[in-house]
C-alpha positions as CSV (number, residue, x, y, z in Angstrom):
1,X,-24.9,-86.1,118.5
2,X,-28.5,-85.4,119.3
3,X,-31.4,-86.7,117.7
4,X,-34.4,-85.1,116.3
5,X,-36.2,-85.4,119.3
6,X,-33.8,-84.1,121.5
7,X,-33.8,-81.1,118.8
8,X,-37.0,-80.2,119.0
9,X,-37.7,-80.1,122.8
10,X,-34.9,-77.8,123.5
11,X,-35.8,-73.9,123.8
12,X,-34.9,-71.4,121.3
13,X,-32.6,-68.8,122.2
14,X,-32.4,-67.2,118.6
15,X,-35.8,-66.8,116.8
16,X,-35.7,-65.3,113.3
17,X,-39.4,-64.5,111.9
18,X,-40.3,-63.4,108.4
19,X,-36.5,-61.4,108.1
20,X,-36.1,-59.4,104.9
21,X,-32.6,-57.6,104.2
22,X,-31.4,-56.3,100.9
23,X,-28.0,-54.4,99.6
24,X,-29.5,-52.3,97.2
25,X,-31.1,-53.8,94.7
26,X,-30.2,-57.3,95.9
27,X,-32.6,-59.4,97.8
28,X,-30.8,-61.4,100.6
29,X,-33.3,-62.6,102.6
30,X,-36.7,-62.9,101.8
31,X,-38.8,-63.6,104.6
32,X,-36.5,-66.0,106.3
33,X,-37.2,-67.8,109.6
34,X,-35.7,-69.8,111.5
35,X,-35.1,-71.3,115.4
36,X,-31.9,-71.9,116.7
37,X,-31.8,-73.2,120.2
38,X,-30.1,-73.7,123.3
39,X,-27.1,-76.4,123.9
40,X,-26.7,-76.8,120.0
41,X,-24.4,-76.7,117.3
42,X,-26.3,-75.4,114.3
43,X,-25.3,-75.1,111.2
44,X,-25.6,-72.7,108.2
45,X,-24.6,-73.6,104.5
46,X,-25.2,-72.9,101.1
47,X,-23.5,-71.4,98.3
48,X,-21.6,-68.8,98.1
49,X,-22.9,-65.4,98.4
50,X,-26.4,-66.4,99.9
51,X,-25.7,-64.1,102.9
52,X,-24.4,-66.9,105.8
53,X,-22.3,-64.3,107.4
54,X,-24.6,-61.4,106.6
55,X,-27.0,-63.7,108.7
56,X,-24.5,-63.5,111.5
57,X,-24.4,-60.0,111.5
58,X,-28.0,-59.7,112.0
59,X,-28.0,-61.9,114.6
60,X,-25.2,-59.9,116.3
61,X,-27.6,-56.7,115.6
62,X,-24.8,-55.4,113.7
63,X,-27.0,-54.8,110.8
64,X,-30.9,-54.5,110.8
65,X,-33.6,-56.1,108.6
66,X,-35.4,-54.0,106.8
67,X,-38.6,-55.7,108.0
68,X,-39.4,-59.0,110.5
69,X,-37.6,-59.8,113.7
70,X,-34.4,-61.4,115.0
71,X,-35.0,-62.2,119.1
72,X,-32.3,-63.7,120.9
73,X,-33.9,-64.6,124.8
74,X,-37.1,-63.1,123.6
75,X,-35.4,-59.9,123.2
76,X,-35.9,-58.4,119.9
77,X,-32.0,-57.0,118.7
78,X,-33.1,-53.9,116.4
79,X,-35.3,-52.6,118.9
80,X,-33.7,-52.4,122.2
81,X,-31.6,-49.7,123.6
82,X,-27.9,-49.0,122.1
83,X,-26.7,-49.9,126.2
84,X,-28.9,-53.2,126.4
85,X,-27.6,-54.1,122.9
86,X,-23.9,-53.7,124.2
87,X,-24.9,-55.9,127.2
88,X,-25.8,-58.5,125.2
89,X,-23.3,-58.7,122.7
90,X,-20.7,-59.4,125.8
91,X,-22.6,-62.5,125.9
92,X,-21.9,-63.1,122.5
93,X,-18.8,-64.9,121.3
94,X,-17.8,-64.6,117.4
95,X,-14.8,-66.6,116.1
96,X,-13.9,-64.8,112.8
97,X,-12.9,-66.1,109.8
98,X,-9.5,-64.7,110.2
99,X,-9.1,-64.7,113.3
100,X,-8.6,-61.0,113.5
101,X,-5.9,-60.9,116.5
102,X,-4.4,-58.2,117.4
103,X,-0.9,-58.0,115.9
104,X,1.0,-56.0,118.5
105,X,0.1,-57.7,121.6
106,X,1.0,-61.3,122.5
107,X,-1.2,-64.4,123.0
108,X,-1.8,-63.7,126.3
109,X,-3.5,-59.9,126.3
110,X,-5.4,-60.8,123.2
111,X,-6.8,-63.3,125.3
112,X,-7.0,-61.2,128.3
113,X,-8.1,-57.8,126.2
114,X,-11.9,-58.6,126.5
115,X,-11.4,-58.8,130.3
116,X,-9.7,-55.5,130.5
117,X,-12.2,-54.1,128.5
118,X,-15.2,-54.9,130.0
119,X,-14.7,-56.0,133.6
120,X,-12.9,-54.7,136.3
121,X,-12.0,-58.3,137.7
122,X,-7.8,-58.0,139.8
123,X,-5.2,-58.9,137.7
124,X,-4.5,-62.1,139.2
125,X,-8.1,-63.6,138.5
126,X,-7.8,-61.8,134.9
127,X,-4.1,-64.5,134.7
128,X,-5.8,-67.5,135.7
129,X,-9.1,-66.8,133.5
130,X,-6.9,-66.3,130.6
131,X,-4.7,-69.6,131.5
132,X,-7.4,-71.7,131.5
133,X,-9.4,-70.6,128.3
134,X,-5.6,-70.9,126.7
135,X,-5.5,-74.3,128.8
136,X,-9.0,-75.4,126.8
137,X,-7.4,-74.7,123.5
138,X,-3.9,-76.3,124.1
139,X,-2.1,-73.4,123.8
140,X,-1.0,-72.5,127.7
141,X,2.3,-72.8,126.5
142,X,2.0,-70.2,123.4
143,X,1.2,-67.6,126.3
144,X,4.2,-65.4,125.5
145,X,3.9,-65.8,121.7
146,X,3.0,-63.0,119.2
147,X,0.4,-63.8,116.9
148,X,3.1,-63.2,113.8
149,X,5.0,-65.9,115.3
150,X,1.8,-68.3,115.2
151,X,0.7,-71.2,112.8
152,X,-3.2,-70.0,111.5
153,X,-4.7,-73.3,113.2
154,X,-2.8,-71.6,116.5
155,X,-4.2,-68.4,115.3
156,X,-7.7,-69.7,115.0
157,X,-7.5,-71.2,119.0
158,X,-6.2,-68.3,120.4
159,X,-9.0,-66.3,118.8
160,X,-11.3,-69.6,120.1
161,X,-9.7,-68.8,123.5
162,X,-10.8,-65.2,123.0
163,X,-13.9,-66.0,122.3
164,X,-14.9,-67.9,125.1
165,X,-12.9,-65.8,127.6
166,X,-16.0,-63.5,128.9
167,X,-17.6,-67.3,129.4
168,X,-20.6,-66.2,126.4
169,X,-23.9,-68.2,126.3
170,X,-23.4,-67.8,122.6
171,X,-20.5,-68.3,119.8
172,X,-21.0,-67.9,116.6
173,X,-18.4,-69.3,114.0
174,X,-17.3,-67.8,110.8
175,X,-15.9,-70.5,108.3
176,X,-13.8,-71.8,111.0
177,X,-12.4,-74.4,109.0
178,X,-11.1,-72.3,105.8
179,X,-7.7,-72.7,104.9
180,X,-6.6,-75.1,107.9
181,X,-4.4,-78.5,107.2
182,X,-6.4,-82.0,107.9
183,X,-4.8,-82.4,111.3
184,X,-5.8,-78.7,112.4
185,X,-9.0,-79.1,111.0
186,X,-10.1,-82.1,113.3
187,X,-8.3,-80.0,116.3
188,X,-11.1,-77.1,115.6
189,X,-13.9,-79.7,114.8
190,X,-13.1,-81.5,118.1
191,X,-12.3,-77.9,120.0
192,X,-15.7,-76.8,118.7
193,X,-18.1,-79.4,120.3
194,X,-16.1,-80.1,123.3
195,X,-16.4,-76.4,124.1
196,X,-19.8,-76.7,122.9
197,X,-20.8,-79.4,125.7
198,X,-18.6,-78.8,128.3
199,X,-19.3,-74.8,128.5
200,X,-23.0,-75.2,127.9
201,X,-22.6,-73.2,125.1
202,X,-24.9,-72.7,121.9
203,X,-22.8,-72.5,118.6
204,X,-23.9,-70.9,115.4
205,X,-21.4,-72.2,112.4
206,X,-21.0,-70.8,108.9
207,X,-19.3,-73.3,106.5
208,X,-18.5,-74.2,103.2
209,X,-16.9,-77.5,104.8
210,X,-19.9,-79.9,104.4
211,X,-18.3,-83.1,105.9
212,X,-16.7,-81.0,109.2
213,X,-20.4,-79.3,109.7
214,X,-22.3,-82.6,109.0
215,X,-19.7,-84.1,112.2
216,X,-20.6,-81.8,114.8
217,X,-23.8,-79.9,113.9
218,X,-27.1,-81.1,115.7
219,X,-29.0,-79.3,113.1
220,X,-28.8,-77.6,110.2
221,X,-30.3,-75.0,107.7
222,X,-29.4,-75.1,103.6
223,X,-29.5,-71.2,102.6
224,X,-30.1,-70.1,98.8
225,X,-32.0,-67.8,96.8
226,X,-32.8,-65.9,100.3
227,X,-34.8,-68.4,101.8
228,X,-34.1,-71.9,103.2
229,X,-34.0,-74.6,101.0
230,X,-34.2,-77.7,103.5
231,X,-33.5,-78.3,107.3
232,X,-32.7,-81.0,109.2
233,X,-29.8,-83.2,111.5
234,X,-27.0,-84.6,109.5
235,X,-28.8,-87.8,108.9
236,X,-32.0,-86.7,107.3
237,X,-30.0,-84.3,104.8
238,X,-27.6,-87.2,104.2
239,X,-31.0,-88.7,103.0
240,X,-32.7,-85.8,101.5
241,X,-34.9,-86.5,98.3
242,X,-34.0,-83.0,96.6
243,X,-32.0,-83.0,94.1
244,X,-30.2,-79.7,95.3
245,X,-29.3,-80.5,98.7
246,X,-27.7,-83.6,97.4
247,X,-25.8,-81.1,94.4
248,X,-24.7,-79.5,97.4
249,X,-23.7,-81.9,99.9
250,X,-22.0,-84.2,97.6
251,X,-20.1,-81.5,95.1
252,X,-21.5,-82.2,91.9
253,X,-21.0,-79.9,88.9
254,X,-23.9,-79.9,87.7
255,X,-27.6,-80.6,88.2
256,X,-30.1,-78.0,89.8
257,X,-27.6,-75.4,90.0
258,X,-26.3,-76.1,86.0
259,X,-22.7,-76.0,85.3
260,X,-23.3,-73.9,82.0
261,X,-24.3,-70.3,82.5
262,X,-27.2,-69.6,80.0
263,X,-26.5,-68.9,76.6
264,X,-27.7,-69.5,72.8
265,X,-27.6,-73.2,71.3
266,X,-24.3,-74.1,71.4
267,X,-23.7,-74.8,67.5
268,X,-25.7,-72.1,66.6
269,X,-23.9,-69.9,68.7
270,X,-20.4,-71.5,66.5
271,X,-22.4,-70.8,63.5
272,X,-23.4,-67.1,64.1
273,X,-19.7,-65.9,63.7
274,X,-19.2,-67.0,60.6
């Protein structure tokens, strides 16, 4: 884990400056900005609905901001060329919350289908690409598998070994952990930063999981309301004075965000029936 210092003297790759995006009449980001840079595992959390993954579609230029900028290598995304866009999303890897395999293929090709798609590399160096990215997610062996006949914390490492297959200076994680058993969970955790240091990578994670994203996360940013609540490393939001970031971290019913939605006096609202 790095420390703050380490944090801040490392480059940005992704720079996010005074962002606005809306769905109608609903405000998701309101003027958000935010650094994340190279060789780190950053995380994103905050309630539900406060636009994590939206975020990740703007990063992926998937969506555009109705005003502000998101750069990625001091290129800004909504205003490039359609063909330079392309370019750079084949440096992007995305890990989806489902994994979103293809069903009637096996392990192998839905490893190998980026490849096919956009290289013309000889079969033989397409078989020992996809062996080894299947190789770094422990699933050589599941080569010949189709992904019905897959566990979803198999699932989730073949679309890992996917992911990583084109060799991306970028991944970007979409609640990775949902929905996976303890022992799968720490296989994904550990998968995540190992791929993370070893590749060189930079890794952009979505979570709901505080305890997983507090593990491997050098730093990260607390989303609500459209804007960011508090940033930091693990440590100093472990220590955080506000009262909604600890809510947050440590699961409490109630407190900043109130358990009750708002309503008349309770008693008097009793009385008023009768």
């Amino acid at each position: 884990m790095t420390d703050a210092n380490e944090y801040i003297s490392s480059e940005p790759l992704v720079e996010i400056r005074d962002m606005h995006f809306s769905r109608g009449s609903n405000k998701i980001f309101k003027g958000l900005s935010l650094d994340i840079r190279c060789g780190q595992v950053t995380g994103f959390m905050g309630p539900s609905g406060t636009g994590k993954t939206t975020l990740l579609k703007l990063i992926g230029g998937q969506l555009k901001p109705l005003a502000g900028k998101v750069c990625i290598q001091d290129q800004d995304v909504n205003a490039i060329s359609r063909s330079s866009l392309f370019e750079l999303r084949k440096r992007m890897g995305m890990l989806f919350q489902s994994g979103a395999l293809l069903t009637d293929i096996n392990v192998f090709e839905n490893v190998a289908f980026p490849l096919r798609e956009h290289t013309k590399l000889p079969e033989q160096i397409i078989r020992d690409l996809v062996l080894m990215k299947l190789e770094a997610v422990g699933l050589r062996g599941a080569r010949k598998l189709m992904p019905s006949q897959l566990s979803g914390g198999m699932a989730r490492r073949v679309a890992l070994a996917r992911a990583i297959v084109l060799d991306p200076m970028m991944i970007m994680y979409d609640e990775p952990f949902t929905g996976l058993d303890p022992i799968t969970k720490g296989t994904i955790v550990t998968l995540i930063k190992q791929l993370n240091n070893v590749l060189g990578l930079t890794s952009i994670i979505v979570s709901h999981d505080v305890e997983e994203t507090l593990s491997i996360a050098d730093y990260i940013y607390v989303i609500s309301d459209g804007k960011v609540i508090e940033s930091g490393t693990p440590v100093s939001l472990r220590s955080s004075s506000s009262k909604w970031v600890q809510q947050f971290l440590n699961g409490h019913p109630d407190g900043p965000v109130p358990f009750h939605y708002p309503a008349a006096e309770y008693t008097q609202d009793l009385l008023a029936g009768r």
